[in-house]
C-alpha positions in Angstrom: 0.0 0.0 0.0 1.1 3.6 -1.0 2.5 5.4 2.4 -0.5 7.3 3.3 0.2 11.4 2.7 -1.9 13.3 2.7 -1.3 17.3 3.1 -1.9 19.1 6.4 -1.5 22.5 5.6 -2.7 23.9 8.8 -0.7 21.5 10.8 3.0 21.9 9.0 2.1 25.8 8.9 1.9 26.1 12.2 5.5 24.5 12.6 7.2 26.6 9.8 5.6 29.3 12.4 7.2 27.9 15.7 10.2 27.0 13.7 10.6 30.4 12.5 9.8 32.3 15.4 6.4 33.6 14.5 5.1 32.0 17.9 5.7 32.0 21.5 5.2 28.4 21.9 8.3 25.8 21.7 7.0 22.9 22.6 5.1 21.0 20.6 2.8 18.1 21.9 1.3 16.5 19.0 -1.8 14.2 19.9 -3.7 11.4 17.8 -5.3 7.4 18.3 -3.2 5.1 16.5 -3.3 5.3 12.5 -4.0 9.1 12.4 -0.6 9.9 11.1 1.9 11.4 13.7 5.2 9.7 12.5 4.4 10.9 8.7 4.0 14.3 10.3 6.6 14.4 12.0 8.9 13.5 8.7 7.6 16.3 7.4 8.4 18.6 10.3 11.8 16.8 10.1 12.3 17.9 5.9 11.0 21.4 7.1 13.6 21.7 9.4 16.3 20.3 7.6 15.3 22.5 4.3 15.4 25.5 6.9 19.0 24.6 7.5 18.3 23.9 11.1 19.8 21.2 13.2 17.4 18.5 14.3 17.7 15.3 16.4 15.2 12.5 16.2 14.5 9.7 19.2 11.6 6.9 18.6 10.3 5.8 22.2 9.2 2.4 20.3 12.8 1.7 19.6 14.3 -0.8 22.2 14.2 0.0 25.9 14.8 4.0 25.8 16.0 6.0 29.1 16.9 9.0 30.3 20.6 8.2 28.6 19.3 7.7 25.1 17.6 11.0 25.3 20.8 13.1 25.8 23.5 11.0 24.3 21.1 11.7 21.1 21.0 15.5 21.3 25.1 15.1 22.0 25.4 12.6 19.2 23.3 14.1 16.8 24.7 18.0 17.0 28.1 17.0 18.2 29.8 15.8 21.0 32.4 18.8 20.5 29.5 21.4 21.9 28.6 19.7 24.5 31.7 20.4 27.0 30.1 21.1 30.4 27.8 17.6 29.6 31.3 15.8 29.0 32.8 17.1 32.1 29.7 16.0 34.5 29.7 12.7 32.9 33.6 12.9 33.6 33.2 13.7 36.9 30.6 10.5 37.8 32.8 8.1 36.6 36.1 9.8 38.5 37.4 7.3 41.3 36.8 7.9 44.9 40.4 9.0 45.1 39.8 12.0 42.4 41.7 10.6 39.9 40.9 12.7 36.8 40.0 10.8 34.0 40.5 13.3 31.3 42.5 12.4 28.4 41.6 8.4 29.0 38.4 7.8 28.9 36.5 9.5 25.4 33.1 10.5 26.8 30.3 9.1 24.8 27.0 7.0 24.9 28.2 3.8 26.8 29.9 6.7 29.6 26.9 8.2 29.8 24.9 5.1 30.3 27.4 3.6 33.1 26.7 6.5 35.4 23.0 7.0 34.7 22.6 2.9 35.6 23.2 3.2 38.9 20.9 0.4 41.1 19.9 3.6 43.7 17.2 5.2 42.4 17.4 8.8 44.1 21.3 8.7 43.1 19.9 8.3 39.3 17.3 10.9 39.8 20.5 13.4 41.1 22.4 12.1 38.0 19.9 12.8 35.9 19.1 16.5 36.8 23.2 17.2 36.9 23.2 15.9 33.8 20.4 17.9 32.2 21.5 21.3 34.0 25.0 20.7 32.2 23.7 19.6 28.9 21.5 22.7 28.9 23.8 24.5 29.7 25.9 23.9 26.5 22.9 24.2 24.7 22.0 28.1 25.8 25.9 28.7 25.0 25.5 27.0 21.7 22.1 28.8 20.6 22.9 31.5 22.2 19.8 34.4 21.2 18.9 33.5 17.8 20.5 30.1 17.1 17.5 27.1 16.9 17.4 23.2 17.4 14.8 20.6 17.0 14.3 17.4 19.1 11.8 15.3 18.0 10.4 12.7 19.9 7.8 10.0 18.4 5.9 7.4 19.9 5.5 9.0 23.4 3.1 6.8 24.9 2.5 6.1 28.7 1.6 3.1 28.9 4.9 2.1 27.2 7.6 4.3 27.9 9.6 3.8 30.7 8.4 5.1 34.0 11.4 6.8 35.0 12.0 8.4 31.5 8.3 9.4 31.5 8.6 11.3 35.2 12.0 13.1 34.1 10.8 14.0 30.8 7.7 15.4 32.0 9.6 17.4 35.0 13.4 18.0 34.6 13.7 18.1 31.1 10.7 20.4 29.9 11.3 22.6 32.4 14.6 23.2 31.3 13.2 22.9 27.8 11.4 26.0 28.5 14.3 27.8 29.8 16.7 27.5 26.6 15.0 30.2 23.8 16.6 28.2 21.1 15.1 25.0 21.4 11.8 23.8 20.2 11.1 20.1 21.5 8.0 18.0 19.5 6.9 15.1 21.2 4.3 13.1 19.4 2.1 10.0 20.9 -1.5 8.4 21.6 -1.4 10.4 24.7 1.2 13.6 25.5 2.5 14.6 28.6 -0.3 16.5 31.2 -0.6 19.9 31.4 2.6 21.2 34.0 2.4 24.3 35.3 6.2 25.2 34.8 6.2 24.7 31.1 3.0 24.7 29.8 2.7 28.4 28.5 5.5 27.9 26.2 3.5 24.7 24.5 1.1 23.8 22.3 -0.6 21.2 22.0 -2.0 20.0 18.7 -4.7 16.7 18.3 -4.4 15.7 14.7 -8.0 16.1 13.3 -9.8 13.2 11.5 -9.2 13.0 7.7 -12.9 13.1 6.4 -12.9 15.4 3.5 -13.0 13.0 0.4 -11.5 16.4 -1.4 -8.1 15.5 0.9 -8.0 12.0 -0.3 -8.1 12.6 -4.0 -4.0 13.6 -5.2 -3.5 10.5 -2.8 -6.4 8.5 -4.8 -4.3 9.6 -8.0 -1.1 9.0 -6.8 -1.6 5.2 -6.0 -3.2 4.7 -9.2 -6.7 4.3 -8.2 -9.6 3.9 -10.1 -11.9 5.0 -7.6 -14.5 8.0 -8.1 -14.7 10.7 -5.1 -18.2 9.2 -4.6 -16.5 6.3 -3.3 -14.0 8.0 -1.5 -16.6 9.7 0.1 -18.4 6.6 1.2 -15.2 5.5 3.2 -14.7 8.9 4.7 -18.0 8.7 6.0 -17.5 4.8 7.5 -14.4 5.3 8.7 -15.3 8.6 10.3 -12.2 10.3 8.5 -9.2 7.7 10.1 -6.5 7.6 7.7 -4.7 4.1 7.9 -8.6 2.6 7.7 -9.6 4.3 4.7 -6.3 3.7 2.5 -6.1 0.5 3.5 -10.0 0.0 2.8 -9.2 2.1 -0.7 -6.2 -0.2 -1.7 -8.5 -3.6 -0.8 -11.2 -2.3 -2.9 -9.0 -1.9 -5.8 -7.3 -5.2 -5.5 -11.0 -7.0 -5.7 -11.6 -5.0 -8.8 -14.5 -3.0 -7.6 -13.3 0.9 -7.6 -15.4 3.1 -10.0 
């Protein structure tokens, strides 16, 4: 079956807004039942970005066991571990012996570093990790983007019932909140259900619940594109029984064709 685009003006204009500074809001919490289309969207936020010449990192919550690690090695990772210098020094400083033994110059600071002092078996020594580690990476970040610079994070498939419980809690707290802090990043976090409403951050976010796709006129330069011998009558039809959800109707579309009864 044809990957199921269709356009979303309103929806990618009001990125190329927040991406360009036409809004107040930086976070973006992007909201929708399974099938509605939040990973395409995001791939087009992503080309956005990337055609605005902006730097971007991408994380999929689905992907393996994610954590609190995998969140900032991918920022580090993905703009450059070079930037990041206060970061590299905190994670230097956790894995320092008790007898202060620096460890510059012999250890390279990267992802398995980072993962070695965040997986420690005490939780309230993780949760201290993880804020010291946050404040520093942020840190670099405000030096980096300084007043005008920008930076995406995108994060898909943010769903509670799924992510990690620990990620989940410092995402919601530590990390928004400093999210909200640093003017030159915008964070977009899509999923079946976003984070709740936080007092700390939530006037610098938006939150956006993707809207069925029921207007047979959206489904027809899809209809074309796959080669689809279907009339809008027909297309119609489907929008109306599958009350406008995308992955039901192209899927019930494509079937249709296959038993050689499209008109």
């Amino acid at each position: 079956m044809r990957p199921i685009h269709i356009d979303r003006k309103a929806e990618l204009d009001l990125f190329r807004d927040i991406l360009e500074g036409r809004r107040d809001e930086r976070i973006l919490l992007v909201e929708a039942p399974p099938g509605r289309g939040k990973t395409l969207l995001l791939l087009e936020y992503q080309k956005i970005t990337a055609r605005a010449g902006v730097p971007c990192a991408a994380l999929d919550l689905r992907v393996g066991s994610v954590g609190v690690s995998d969140v900032l090695t991918s920022m580090a990772e993905a703009w450059g571990w070079e930037r990041f210098p206060a970061f590299r020094r905190a994670v230097e400083g956790m894995l320092r012996p008790t007898a202060e033994v620096s460890v510059s110059g012999i250890v390279q600071i990267g992802r398995p570093q980072v993962q070695v002092v965040l997986g420690q078996e005490d939780r309230e020594v993780r949760r201290y990790r993880q804020r010291l580690l946050t404040d520093a990476l942020f840190q670099d970040l405000r030096a980096w983007l300084g007043r005008t610079g920008r930076a995406v994070l995108f994060v898909d498939t943010y769903n509670p019932g799924t992510v990690d419980p620990e990620l989940r809690e410092w995402l919601e707290g530590v990390f928004l909140g400093q999210a909200r802090r640093c003017e030159g990043l915008i964070v977009v976090i899509a999923g079946q259900q976003t984070p709740p409403h936080n007092v700390i951050w939530e006037t610098c976010c938006h939150r956006l619940y993707l809207r069925p796709l029921d207007d047979p006129d959206d489904w027809i330069e899809w209809v074309r594109a796959a080669n689809l011998a279907i009339s809008r009558e027909v297309v119609a039809a489907f929008c109306h029984r599958y009350q406008g959800e995308p992955l039901d109707i192209a899927t019930s579309l494509s079937m249709l064709q296959d038993w050689g009864g499209a008109r």
